[in-house]
N, C-alpha and C positions, 0 to 999 in steps of 0.2 A: 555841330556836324554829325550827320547820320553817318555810319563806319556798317557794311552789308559786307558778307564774306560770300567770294564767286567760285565757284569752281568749273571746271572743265571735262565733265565725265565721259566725253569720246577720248580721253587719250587714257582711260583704264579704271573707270568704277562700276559698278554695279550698284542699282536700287538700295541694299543695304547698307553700302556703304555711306551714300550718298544720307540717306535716313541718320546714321548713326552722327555725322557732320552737323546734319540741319538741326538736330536737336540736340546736339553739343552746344554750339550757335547759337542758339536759343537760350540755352539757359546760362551763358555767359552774360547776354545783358545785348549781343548785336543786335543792330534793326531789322537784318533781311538776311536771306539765304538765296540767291541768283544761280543761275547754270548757262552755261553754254546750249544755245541748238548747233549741235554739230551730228553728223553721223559716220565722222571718218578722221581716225587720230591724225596726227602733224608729227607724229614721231612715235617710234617703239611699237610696239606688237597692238597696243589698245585693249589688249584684253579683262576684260571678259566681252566688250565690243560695246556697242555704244546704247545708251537707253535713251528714249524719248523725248523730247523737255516738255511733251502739253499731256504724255502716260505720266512721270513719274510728279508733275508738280501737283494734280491734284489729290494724289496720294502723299504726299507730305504736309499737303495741307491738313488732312484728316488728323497729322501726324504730331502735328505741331497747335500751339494756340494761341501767339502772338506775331511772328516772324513775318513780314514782308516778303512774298515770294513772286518768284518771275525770270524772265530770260533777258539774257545781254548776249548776242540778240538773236529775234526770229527770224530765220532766212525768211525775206518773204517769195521764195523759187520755192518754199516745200511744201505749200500746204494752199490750199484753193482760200477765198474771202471766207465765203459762207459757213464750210468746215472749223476753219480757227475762230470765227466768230463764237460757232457754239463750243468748241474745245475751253475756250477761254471763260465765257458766262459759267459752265460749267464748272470750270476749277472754280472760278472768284464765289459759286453757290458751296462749292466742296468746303471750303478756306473760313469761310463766314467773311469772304469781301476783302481779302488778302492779298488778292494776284496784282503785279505789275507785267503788262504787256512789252519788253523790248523786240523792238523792230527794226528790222535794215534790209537794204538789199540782196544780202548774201553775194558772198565772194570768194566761196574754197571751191575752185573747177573740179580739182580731182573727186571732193564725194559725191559731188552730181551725177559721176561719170558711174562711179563705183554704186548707186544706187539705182541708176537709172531715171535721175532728175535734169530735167532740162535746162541749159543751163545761159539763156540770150546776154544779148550784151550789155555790156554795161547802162547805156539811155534807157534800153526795153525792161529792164529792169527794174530803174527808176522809176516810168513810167506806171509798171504794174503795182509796183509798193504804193504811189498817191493812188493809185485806184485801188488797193487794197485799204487802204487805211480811210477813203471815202465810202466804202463799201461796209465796212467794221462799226466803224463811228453811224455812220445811216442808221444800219440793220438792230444795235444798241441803243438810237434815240427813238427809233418808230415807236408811237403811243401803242400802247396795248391797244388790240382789236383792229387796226390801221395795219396797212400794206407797205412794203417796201418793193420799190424798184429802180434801177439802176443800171444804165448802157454807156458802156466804155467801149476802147479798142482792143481789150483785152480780157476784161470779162462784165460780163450779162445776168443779171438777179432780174426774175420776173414774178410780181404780185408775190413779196416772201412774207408769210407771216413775221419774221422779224423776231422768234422766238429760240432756244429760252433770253430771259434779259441776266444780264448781273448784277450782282447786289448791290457793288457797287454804283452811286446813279452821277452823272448821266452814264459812269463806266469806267471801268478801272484804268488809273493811270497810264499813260501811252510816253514810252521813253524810244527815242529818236534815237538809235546809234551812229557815230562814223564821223569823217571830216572831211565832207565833200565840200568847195567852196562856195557852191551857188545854190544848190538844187537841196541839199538837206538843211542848211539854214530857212530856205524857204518853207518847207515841208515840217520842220520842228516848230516852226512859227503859225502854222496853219492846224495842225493836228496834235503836236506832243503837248503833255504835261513837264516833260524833265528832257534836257537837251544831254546825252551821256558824251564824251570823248574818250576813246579808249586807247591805253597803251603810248598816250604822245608825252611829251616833255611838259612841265609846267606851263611855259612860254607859248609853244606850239596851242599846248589848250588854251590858252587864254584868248590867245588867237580869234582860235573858232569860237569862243562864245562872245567876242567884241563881232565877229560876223555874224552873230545868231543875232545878237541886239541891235545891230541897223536892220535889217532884216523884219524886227520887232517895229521899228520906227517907220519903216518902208509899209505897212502892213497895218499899221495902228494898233498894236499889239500891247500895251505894258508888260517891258520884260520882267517885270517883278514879279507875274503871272508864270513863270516860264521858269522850273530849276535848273541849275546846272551840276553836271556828276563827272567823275570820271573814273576810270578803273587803271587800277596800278599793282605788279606785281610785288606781290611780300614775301618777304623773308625775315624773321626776325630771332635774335637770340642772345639769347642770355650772359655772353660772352662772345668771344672770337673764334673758340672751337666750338660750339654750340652754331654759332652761323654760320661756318664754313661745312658743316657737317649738315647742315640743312641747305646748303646749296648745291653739295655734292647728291643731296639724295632727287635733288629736281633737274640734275645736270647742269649746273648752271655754274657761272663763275662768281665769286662775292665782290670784286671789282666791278663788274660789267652790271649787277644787281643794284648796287649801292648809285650807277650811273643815272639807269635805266628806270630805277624800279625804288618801292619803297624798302630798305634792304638795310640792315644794322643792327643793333642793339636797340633797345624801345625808343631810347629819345631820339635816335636818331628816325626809323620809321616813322614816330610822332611828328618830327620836323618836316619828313618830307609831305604828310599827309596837310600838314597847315601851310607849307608853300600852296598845294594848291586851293584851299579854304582861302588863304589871303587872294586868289588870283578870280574869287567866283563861286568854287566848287563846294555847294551843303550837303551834298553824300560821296563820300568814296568808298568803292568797291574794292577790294583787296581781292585778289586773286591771289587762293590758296593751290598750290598746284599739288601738295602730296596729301590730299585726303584723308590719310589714315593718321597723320599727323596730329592727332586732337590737342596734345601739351603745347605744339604750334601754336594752336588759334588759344588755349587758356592763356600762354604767356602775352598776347595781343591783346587779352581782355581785361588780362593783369597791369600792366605797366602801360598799356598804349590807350583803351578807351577812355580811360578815368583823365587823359591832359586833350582830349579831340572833346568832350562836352561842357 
């Protein structure tokens, strides 16, 4: 099982903190370092305010020289096809070929509002995200020297060079977020490399990847082609006062963590990470919510990685 640490930097980091994380990360032994696109905290002041996810990832790639980097996920309301295309070839040239793409509809009303991003409904959404990810995938397979072109209901690419390309070939990994029941199992089946579930229950996820894999069958797809992930929040410690003391510092309850989320002493964390490996799942994401936390993620790397490989 790949074990990638997430964080959340619209609810209060900065660039260096975020640096200081990724290559802590790194040199612990984790596969990947992931972030949030967001640009509007879900609670407390967010300060110092929120930083970028396609500015700050390929400066940590410069930063780093093994780490898996990427977002879970990229609203696809923020940013135009063409734009992220090259944002993205660009980190994955910065990285030497590191970047994973996560992608979703986006679904926080309030920072659209607070930015000045537009924010349709749900279907129109949908809709823009497959033409965004037919538009990505295009623009990344056009032969060098060859034209891309491209007419949807919603956005227009005419005669595009189709430039720069990413290192990675045909293109860097493409992970599918969310648990929609029709329309993203469809869409993971047609475009992603790794089908992610965030935040659900073991059960719930398993769920959705037995509907991603009819989906695969409906589609002629081998789901063995097709990874599945999912992200779960951690909390871990060394003790009882050690986890309760790190739940308090993320405002959380240790009850409600240990319910919800991967939350306990190591074997417990460990346990809950291979409930979902038994259910499907060959990366999990841990969502690390206090940043500054580095003994956090050692003690994850100490007692939890070494029973997940």
């Amino acid at each position: 099982m790949r074990v990638r640490v997430f964080v959340e930097p619209q609810q209060g980091a900065s660039y260096a903190q975020l640096l200081r994380m990724a290559k802590h990360a790194e040199s612990l032994g984790f596969d990947g370092f992931f972030r949030s696109d967001h640009y509007l905290t879900m609670g407390g002041d967010g300060l110092p305010g929120p930083t970028d996810a396609w500015a700050t990832l390929p400066a940590l790639g410069r930063e780093t020289e093994r780490l898996r980097l990427g977002t879970l996920v990229t609203s696809a309301t923020f940013r135009l096809p063409g734009p992220l295309a090259i944002a993205v070839a660009q980190a994955d040239d910065m990285s030497g070929g590191r970047i994973e793409l996560g992608i979703g509809t986006g679904w926080y009303e309030e920072e659209h509002r607070a930015y000045g991003i537009p924010f349709p409904p749900l279907a129109t959404r949908f809709d823009r995200l497959e033409e965004q990810l037919s538009i990505l995938t295009g623009l990344w397979t056009t032969p060098l020297g060859e034209r891309f072109t491209y007419e949807g209901r919603h956005y227009r690419i005419d005669d595009s060079p189709a430039l720069p390309k990413p290192v990675q070939k045909p293109y860097p990994p493409i992970i599918l977020g969310g648990f929609g029941a029709v329309r993203t199992p469809r869409l993971a089946v047609r475009f992603a490399d790794e089908m992610n579930v965030p935040f659900h229950s073991v059960e719930d996820t398993a769920s959705q990847y037995e509907r991603v894999r009819r989906a695969c069958e409906v589609a002629d797809r081998d789901p063995a082609t097709l990874r599945f992930s999912a992200v779960v929040v951690v909390c871990c410690g060394s003790d009882e006062q050690e986890l309760a003391t790190r739940a308090a510092a993320i405002g959380r309850e240790v009850d409600e963590l240990r319910a919800h989320g991967a939350a306990g002493q190591p074997n417990e964390v460990a346990a809950r990470c291979r409930e979902y490996g038994a259910n499907g799942a060959t990366t999990i994401y841990l969502q690390v919510l206090d940043v500054d936390d580095l003994d956090h993620v050692s003690l994850i790397a100490r007692e939890v990685l070494p029973t997940l490989r």
